[in-house]
C-alpha positions in Angstrom: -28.2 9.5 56.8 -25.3 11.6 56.2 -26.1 13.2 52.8 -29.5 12.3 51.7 -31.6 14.6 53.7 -28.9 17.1 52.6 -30.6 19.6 50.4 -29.2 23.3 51.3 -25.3 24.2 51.2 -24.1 26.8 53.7 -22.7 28.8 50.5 -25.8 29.1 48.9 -27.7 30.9 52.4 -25.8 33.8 54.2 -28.6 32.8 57.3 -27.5 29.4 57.2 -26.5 27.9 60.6 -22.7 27.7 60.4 -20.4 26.6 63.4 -18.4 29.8 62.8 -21.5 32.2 62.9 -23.9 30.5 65.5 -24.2 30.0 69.3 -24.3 26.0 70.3 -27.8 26.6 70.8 -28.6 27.5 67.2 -26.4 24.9 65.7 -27.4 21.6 68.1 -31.5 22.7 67.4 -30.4 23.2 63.9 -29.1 19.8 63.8 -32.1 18.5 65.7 -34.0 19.0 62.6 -34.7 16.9 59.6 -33.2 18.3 56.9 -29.6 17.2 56.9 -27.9 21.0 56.8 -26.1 20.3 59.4 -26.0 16.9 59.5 -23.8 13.6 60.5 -20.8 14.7 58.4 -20.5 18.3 60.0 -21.5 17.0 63.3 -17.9 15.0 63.0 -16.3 18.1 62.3 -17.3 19.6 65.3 -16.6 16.4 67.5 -12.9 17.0 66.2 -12.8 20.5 66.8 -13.8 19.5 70.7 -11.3 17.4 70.9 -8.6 19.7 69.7 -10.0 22.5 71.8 -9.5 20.2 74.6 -6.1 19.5 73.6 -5.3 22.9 73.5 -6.9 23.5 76.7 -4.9 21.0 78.6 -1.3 21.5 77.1 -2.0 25.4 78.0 -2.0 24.4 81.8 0.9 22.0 81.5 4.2 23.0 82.6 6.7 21.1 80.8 10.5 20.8 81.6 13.4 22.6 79.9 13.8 19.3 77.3 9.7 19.1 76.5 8.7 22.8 76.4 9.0 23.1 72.3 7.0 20.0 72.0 4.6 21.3 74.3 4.3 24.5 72.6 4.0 22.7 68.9 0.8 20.3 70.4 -1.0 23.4 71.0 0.1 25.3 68.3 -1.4 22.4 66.3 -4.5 22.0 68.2 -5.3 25.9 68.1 -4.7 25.7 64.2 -6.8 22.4 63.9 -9.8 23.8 65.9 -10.2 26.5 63.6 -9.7 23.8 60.6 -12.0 21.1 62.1 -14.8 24.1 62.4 -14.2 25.1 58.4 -14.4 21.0 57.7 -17.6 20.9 59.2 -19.3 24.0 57.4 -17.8 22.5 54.3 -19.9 19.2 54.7 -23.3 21.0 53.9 -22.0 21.5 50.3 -21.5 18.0 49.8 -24.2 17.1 51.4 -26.5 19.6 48.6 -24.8 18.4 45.8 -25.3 14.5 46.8 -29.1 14.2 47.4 -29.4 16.6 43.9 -27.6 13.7 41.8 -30.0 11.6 43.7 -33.2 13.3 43.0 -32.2 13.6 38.9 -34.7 11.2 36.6 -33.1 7.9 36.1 -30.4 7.8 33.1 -26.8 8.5 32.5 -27.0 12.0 34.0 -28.4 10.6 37.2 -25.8 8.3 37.0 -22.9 11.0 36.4 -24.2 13.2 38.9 -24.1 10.0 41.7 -20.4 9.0 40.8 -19.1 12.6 41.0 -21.2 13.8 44.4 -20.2 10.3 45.5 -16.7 10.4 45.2 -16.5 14.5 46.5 -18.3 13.9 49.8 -15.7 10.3 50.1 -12.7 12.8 49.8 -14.3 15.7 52.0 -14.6 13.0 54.8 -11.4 11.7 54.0 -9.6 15.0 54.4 -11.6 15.1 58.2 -10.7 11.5 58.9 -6.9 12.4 58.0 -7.0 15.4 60.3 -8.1 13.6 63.0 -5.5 10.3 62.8 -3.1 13.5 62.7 -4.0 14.1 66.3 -3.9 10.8 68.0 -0.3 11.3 68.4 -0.5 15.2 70.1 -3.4 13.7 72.4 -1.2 10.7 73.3 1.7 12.5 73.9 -0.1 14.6 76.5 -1.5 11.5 78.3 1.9 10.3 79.2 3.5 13.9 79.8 0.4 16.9 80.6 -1.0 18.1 83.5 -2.2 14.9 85.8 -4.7 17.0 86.9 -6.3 17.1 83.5 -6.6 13.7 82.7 -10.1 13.2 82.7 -10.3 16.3 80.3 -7.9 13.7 78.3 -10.0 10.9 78.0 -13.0 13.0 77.2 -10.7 14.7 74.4 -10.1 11.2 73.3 -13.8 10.2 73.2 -14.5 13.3 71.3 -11.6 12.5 69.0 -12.7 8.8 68.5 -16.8 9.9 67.4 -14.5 12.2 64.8 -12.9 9.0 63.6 -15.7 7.4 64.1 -17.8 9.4 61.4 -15.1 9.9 58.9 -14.5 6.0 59.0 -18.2 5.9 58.0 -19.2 8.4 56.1 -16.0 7.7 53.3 -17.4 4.1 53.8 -20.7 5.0 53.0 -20.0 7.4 49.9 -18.3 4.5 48.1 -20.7 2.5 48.8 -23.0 5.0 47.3 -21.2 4.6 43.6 -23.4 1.2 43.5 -26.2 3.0 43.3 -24.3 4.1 39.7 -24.1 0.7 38.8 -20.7 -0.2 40.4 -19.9 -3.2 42.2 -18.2 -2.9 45.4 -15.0 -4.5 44.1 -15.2 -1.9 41.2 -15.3 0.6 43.7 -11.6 -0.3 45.4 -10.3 -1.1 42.4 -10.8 2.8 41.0 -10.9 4.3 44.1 -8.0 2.5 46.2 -6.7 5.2 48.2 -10.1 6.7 49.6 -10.7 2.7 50.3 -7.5 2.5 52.2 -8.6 5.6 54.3 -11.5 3.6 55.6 -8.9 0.8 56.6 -6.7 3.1 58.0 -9.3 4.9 60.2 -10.4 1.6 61.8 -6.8 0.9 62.8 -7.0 4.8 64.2 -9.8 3.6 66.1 -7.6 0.5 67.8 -5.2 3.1 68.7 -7.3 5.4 70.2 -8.7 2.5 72.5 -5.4 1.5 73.9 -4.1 4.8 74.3 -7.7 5.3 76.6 -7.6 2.0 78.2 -4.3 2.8 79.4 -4.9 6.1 80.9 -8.7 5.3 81.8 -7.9 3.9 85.3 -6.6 6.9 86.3 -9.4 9.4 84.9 -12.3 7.2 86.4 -10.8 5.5 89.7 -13.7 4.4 90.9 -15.1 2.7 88.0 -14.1 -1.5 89.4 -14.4 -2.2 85.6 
């Protein structure tokens, strides 16, 4: 339950647990608790920001020849910048998450109603911005795979997991927000119809998801050699 249990934004509580202000300790028994600040939508922040910390982390002990070495220094340069990114995403959910379960805890009527569409649609496009971030860096991840540090591979594939439970929760979270619109009254097919492009985002981040698989499957046999699987 991404949003539901959501009832207190990071902006309205200086003490608040933030992933920019805490130790790992703090945040994870933070989101150990029930109350949804954080929850599943900043927990997919912070997947992504593992995976591009592990991105950065592997291209910094690649050497890369004389034709590869700007390309090598733009995958980090992008994977430093969407670290700090991914960390702001996932700080950013808590607000979301506030102002969803308040248009769900309004008295029945047209406000409620209001209120459901709007919070709806906001948390959709917050995910939607995190799921677009993380397609982004399939192609950085991939490109070290075939061309980083051999050494590092099995850092690769768990950058890749990391980067795949980022997709993972965008995919479902923008899923789940429109899907939250029927609760306004909305039918499903409504729902594309006004809202195509965050509807295409959830299409789009399954075929991320494919993607991510074959780049792992390819690779995998090589980070896990003695897996006979």
């Amino acid at each position: 339950m991404k949003h539901l249990k959501g009832t207190l934004g990071v902006m309205d509580d200086p003490e608040a647990i933030t992933t920019q202000r805490s130790t790992v300790e703090d945040w994870t028994r933070a989101l150990a608790e029930s109350v949804g600040s954080p929850g599943g939508g900043a927990g997919t922040g912070v997947m992504l920001a593992v995976a591009a910390s592990l991105t950065s982390m592997v291209a910094g002990y690649t050497e890369a020849g004389d034709g590869e070495r700007n390309e090598l220094a733009s995958v980090q340069a992008r994977a430093r910048s969407l670290r700090e990114v991914a960390l702001q995403l996932a700080d950013d959910d808590a607000s979301a998450s506030k102002a969803f379960g308040a248009a769900f805890r309004l008295e029945p009527g047209a406000e409620r109603e209001d209120a459901i569409r709007r919070a709806s649609v906001d948390a959709a496009r917050a995910s939607a911005v995190l799921g677009e971030r993380a397609m982004d860096a399939i192609g950085d991840l991939g490109w070290l795979a075939a061309n980083g540090n051999p050494a590092l591979i099995a850092d690769i594939v768990v950058a890749f997991g990391a980067l795949r439970a980022a997709v993972t929760g965008a995919r479902t979270n923008v899923s789940f927000d429109l899907a939250a619109l029927t609760s306004a009254g909305a039918t499903l097919e409504q729902v594309r119809e006004e809202h195509p492009e965050l509807w295409s985002t959830v299409e789009d981040l399954n075929t991320a998801l494919d993607r991510i698989d074959r780049l792992t499957a390819g690779i995998d046999h090589r980070a896990a050699p003695t897996d006979a699987a």
